[in-house]
BAMIZA-37928 format. One record per residue: x, y, z of N, C-alpha, C, O, CB in turn; residue in three letters. Coordinates in steps of 0.1 Angstrom, whole numbers, padded with zeros to 4 digits, always signed. Each point is the difference from the previous one (the first is absolute). Glycine has a CB too. Layout:
% residues N
XYZXYZXYZXYZXYZALA
...
% end
This chain:
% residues 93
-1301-0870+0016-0014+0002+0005-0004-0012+0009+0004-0011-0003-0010+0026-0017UNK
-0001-0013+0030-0003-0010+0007-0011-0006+0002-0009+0008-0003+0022+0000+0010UNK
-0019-0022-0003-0009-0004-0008-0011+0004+0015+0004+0002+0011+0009-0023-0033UNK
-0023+0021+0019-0009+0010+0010-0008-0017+0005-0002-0010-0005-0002+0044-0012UNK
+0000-0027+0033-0005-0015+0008-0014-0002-0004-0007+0008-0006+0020-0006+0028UNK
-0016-0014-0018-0015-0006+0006-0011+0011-0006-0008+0003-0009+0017-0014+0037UNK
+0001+0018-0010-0009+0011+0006+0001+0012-0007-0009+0008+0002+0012-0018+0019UNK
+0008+0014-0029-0003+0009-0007-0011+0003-0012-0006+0010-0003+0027-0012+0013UNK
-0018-0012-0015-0014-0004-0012-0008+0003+0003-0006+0010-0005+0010-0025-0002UNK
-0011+0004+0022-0016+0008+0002-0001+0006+0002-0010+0005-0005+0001-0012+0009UNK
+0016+0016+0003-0003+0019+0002-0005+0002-0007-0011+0005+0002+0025+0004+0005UNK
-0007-0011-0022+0002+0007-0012-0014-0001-0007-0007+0009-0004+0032-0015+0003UNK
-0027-0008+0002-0012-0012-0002-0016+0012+0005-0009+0005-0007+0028-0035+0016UNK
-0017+0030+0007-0012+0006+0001-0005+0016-0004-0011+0005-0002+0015-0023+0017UNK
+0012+0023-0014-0006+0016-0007-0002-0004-0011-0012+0003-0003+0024+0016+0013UNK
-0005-0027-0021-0008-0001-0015-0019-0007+0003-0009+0002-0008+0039-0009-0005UNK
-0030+0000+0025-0013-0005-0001-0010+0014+0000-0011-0001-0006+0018-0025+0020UNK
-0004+0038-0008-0004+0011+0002-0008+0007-0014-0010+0007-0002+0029-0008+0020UNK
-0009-0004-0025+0002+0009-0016-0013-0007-0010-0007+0006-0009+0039-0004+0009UNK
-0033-0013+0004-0015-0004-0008-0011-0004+0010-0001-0004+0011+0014-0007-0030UNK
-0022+0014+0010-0013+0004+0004-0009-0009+0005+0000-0010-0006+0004+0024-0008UNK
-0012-0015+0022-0001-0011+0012-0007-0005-0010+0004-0012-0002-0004+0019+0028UNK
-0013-0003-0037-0008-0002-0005+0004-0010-0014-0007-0009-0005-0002+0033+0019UNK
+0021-0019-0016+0007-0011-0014+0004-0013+0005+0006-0007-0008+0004+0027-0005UNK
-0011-0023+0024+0006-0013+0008-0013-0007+0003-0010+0004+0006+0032+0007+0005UNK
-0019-0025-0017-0012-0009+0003-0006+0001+0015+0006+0008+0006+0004-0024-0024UNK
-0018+0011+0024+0000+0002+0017+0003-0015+0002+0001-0002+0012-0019+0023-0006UNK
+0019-0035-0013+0013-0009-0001+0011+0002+0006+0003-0004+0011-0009+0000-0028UNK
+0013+0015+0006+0014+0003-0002+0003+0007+0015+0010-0001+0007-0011+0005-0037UNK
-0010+0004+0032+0004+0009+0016-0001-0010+0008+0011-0002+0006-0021+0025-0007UNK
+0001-0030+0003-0001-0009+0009+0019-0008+0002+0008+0001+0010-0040-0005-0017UNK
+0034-0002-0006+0013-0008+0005+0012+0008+0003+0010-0003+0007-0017-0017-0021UNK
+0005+0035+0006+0010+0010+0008-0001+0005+0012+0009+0008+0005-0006-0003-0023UNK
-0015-0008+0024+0000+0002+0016+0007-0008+0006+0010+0001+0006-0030+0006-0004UNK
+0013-0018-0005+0009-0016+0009+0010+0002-0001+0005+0001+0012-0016-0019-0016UNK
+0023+0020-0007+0015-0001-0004+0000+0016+0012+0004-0001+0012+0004-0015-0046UNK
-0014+0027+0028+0010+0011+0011-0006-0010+0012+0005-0012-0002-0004+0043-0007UNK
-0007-0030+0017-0005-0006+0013+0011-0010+0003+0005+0002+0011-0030+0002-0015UNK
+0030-0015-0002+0006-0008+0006+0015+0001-0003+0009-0007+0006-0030-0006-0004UNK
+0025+0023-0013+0014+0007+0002+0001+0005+0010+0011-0003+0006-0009+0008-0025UNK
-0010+0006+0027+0000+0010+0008+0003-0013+0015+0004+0004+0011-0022+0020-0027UNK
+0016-0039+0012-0003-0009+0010-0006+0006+0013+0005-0002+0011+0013-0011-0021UNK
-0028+0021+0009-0010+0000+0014-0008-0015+0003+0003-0010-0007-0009+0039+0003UNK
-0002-0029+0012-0009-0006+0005-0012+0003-0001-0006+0010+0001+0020-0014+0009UNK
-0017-0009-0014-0018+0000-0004-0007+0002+0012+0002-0008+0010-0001-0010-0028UNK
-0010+0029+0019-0004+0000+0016-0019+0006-0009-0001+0005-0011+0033+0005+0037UNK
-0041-0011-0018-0013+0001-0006-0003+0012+0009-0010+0005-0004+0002-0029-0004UNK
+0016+0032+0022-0002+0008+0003+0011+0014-0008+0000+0012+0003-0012-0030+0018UNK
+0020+0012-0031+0013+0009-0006-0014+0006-0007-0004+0011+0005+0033-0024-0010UNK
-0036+0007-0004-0008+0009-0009-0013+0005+0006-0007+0008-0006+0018-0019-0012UNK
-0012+0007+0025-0015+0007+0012-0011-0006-0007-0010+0007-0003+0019+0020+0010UNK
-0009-0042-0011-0010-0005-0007-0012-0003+0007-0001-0005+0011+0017-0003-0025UNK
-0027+0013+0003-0014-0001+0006-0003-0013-0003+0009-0006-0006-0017+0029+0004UNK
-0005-0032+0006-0003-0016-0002-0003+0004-0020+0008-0005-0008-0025-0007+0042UNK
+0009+0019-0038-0003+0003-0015+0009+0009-0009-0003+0007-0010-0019-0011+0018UNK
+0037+0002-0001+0006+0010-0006+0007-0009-0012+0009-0008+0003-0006+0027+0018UNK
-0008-0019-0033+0005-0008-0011+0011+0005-0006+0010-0007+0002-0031+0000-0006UNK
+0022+0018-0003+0016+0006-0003+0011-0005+0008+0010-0006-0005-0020+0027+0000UNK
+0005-0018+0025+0016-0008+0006-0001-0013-0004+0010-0005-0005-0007+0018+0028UNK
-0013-0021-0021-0001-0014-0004+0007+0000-0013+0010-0007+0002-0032+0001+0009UNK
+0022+0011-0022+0006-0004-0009+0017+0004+0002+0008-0009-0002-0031+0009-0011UNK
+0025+0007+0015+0014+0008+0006+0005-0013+0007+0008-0009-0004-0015+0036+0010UNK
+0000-0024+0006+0010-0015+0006-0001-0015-0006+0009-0007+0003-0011+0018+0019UNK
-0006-0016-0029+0002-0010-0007+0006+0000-0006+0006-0010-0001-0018+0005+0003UNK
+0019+0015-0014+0008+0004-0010+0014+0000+0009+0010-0002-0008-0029+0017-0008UNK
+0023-0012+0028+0007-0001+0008+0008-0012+0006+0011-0004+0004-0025+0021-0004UNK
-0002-0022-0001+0003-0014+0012+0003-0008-0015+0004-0011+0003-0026+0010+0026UNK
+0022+0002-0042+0006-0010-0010+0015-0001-0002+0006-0009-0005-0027+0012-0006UNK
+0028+0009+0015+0015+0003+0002+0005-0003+0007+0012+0003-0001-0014+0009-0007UNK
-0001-0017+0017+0005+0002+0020+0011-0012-0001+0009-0001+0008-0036+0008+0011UNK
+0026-0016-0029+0015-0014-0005+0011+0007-0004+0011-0004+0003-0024-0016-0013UNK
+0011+0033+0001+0012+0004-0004+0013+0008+0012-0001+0000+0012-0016+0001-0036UNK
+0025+0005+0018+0012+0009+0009-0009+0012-0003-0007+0001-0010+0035-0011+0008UNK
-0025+0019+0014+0003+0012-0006+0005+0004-0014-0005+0006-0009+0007-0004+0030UNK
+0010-0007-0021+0008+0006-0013-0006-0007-0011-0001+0007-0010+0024-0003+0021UNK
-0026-0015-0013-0010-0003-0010-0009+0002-0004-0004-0004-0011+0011-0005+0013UNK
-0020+0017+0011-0009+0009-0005+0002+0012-0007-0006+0006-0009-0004-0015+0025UNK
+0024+0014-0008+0007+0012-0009-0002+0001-0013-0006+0008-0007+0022-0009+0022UNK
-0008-0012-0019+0005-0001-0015-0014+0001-0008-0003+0008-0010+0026-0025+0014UNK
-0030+0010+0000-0016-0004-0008-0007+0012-0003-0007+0005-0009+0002-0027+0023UNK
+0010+0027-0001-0005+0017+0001-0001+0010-0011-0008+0005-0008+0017-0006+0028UNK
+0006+0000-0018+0011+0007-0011-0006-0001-0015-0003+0010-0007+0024-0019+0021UNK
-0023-0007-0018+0000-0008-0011-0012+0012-0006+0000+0007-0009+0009-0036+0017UNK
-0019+0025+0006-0015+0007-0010-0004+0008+0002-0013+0001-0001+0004-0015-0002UNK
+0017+0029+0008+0000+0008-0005+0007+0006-0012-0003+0008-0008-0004-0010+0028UNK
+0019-0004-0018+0008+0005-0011-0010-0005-0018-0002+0007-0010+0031-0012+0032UNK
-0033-0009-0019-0011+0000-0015-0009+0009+0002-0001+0007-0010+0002-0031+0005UNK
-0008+0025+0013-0013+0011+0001+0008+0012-0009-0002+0001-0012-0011-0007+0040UNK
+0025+0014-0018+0007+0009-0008-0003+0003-0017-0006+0009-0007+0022-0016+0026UNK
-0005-0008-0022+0000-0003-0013-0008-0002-0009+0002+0003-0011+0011-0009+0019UNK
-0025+0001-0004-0010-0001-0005-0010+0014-0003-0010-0002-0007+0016-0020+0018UNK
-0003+0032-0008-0007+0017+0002+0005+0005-0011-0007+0007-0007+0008-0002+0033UNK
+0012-0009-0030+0010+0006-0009-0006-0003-0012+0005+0003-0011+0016-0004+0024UNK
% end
């Protein structure tokens, strides 16, 4: 059997993020799982990507939760990714 990539994990990672319920997740916990997908996906921080208004506080927090990851790799936001969904998972059980 072969050992499955990166990229196969978070795939995997975000349809499981699917499976629980936005509402059982701290809005902490969402917050630093935005930043990790966001800077796995390595885009770019742009203030016109999210069409932010001057009082739009949600994107404010989004991208600050963002802009705290922007030192790591991609592939190490991956993993972190991975990490906390897979406890979220575990934690349901």
């Amino acid at each position: 059997m072969s050992k499955k990539t990166l990229d196969e994990l978070f795939h995997e990672a975000l349809e499981n993020a699917n499976k629980i319920p936005k509402e059982s997740v701290p809005q902490d916990i969402q917050l630093v799982l935005y930043g990790y997908y966001k800077q796995g996906l390595s885009e770019t921080i742009t203030h016109s990507h999210y069409g932010l208004e001057p009082n739009d506080l949600r994107n404010a927090f989004k991208i600050n939760a963002w802009m705290q990851v922007k030192h790591i790799s991609p592939d190490e936001a991956k993993e972190k990714y991975i990490e906390i969904i897979n406890q979220l998972l575990k934690d349901r059980q």
